[in-house]
One Martini backbone bead per residue (centre of mass of N, CA, C, O) as a GRO file, in nm:
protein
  143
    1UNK     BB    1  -0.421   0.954   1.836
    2UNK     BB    2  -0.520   0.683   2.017
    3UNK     BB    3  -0.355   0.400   2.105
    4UNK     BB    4  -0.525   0.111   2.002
    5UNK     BB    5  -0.525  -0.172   2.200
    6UNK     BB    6  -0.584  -0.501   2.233
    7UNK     BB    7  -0.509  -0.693   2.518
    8UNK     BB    8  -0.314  -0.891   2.362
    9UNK     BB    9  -0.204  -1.043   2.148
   10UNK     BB   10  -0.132  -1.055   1.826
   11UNK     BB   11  -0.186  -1.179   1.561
   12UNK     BB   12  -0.104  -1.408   1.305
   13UNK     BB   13   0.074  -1.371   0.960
   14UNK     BB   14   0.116  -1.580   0.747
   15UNK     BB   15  -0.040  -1.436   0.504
   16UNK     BB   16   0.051  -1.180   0.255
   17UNK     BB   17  -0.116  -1.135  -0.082
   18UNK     BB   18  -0.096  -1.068  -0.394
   19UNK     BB   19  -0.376  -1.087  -0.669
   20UNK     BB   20  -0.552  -1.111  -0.897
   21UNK     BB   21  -0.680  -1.393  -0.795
   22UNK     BB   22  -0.929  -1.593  -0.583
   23UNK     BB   23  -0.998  -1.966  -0.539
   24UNK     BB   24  -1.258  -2.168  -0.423
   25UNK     BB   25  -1.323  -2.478  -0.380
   26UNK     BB   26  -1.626  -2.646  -0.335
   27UNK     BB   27  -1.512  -2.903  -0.216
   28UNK     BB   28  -1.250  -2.848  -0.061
   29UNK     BB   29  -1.158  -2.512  -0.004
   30UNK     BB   30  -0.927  -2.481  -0.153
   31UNK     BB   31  -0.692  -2.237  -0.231
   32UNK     BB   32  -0.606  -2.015  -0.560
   33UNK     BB   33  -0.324  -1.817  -0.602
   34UNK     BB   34  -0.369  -1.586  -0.883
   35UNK     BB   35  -0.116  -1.357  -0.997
   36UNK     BB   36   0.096  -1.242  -0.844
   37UNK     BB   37   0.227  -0.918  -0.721
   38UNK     BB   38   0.405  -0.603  -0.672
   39UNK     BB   39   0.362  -0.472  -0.958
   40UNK     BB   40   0.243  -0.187  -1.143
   41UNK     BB   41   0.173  -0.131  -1.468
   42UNK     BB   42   0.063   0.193  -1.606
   43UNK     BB   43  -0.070   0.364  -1.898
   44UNK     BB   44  -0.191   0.601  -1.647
   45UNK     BB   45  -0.314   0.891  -1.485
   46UNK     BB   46  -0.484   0.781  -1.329
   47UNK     BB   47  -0.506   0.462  -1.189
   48UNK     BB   48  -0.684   0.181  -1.173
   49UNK     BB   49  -0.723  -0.113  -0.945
   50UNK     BB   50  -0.759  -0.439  -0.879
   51UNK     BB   51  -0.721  -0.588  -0.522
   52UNK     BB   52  -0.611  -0.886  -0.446
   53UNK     BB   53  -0.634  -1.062  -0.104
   54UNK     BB   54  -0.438  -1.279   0.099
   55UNK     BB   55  -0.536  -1.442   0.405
   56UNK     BB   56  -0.327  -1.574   0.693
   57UNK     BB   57  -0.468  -1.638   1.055
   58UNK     BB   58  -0.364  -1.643   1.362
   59UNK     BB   59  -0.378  -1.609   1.718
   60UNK     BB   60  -0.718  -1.536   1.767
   61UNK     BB   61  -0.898  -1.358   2.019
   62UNK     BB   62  -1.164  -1.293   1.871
   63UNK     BB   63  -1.255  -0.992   1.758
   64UNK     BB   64  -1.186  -0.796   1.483
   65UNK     BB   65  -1.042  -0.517   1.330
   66UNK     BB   66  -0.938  -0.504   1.011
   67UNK     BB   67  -0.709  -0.283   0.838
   68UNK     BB   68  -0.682  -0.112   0.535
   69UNK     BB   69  -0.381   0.047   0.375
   70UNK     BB   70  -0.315   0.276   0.101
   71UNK     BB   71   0.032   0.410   0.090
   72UNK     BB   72   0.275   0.608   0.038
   73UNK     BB   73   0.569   0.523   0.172
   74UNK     BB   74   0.578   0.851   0.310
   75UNK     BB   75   0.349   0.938   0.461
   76UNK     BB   76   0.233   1.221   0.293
   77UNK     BB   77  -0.045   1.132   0.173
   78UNK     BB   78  -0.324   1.064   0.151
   79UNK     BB   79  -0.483   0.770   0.103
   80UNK     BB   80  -0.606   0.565  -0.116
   81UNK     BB   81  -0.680   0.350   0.089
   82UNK     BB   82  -0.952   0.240   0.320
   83UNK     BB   83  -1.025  -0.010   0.529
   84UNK     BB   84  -1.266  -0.204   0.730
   85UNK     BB   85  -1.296  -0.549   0.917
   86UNK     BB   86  -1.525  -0.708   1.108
   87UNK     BB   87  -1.416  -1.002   1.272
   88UNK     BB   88  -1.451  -1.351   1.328
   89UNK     BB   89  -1.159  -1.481   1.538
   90UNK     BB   90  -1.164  -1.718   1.811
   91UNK     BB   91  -0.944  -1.963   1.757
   92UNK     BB   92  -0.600  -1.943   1.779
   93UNK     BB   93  -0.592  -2.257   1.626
   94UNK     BB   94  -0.666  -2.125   1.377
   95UNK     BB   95  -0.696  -2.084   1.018
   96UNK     BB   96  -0.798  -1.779   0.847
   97UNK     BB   97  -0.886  -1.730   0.567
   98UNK     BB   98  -0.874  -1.446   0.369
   99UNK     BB   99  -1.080  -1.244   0.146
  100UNK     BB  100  -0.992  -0.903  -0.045
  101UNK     BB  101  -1.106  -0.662  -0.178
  102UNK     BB  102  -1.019  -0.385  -0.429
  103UNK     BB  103  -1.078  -0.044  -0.517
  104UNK     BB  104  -0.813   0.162  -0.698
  105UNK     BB  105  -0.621   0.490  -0.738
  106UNK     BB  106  -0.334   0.565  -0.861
  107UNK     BB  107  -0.208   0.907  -0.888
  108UNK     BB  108   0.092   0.779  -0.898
  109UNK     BB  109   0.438   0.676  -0.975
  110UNK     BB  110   0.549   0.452  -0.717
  111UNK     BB  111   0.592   0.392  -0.383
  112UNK     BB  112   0.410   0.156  -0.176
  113UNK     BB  113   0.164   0.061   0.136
  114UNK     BB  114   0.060  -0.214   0.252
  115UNK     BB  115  -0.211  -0.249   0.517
  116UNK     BB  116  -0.207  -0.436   0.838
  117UNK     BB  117  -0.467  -0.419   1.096
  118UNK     BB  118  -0.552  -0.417   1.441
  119UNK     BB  119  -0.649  -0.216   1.463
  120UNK     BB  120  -0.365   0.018   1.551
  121UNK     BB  121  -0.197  -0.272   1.471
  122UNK     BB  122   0.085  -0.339   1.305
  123UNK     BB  123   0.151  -0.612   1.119
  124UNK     BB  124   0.142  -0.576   0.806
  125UNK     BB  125   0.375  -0.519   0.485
  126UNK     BB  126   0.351  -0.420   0.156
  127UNK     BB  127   0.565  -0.340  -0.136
  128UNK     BB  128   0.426  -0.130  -0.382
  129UNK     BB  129   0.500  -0.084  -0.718
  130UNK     BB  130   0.459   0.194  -0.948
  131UNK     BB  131   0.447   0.204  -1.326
  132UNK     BB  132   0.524   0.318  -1.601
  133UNK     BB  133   0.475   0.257  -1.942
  134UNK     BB  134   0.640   0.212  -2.168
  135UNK     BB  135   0.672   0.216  -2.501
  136UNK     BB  136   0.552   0.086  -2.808
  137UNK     BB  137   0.646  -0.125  -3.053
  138UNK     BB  138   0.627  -0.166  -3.349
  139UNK     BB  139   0.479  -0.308  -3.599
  140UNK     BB  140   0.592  -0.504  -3.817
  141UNK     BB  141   0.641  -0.456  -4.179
  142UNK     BB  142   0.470  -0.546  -4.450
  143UNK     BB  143   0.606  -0.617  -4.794
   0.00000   0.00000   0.00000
């Protein structure tokens, strides 16, 4: 596959977090970025888990398809997802902030790569460890 270049600088990735839920308030538009987290404790696979993302980007020129891939870390087997998104990011001194749902099935426990393109340019990158659950401790007995 020919490597698609932007033909410009490239965007700046100011934050990319995964989070439980972002929250947008209507009056303000200030972002709440809820539940943090680089790992998922898992309690069987395949398992199943929403992923929202919170992205802040400036220094866009124009028209971007932004890429998402989650890979397992050696990108040896098929992505887990993918999908892009055309957005329009015209004012490079603008901060863009975008809210990305994804509905992922991790396929087993191991570390992943959350990655970020435009077009064909890796942007960012985070790491996301899937781990079993041990066993849970049993309830104390009541006397």
């Amino acid at each position: 596959m020919a490597a698609e270049r932007l033909g410009q600088p490239p965007p700046i990735v100011q934050s990319m977090i995964l989070a439980d839920h972002v929250h947008r308030d209507s009056i303000t538009n200030k972002k709440f970025i809820l539940g943090t987290y680089n790992s998922v404790v898992a309690d069987k696979f395949p398992y199943p888990k929403s992923l929202c993302l919170y992205l802040a980007i400036t220094n866009s020129h124009g028209p971007l398809l932004l890429r998402i891939r989650l890979i397992d870390v050696d990108d040896q087997q098929s992505p887990v997802y993918e999908t892009a998104y055309p957005v329009e990011l015209r004012d490079p001194n603008n901060v863009y902030e975008l809210t990305i749902g994804a509905a992922v099935v991790f396929p087993d426990a191991g570390d992943y790569r959350l990655q970020l393109y435009a077009g064909n340019e890796l942007l960012r990158e985070l790491r996301l460890r899937v781990v079993l659950a041990g066993p849970r401790p049993e309830p104390p007995q009541e006397l």
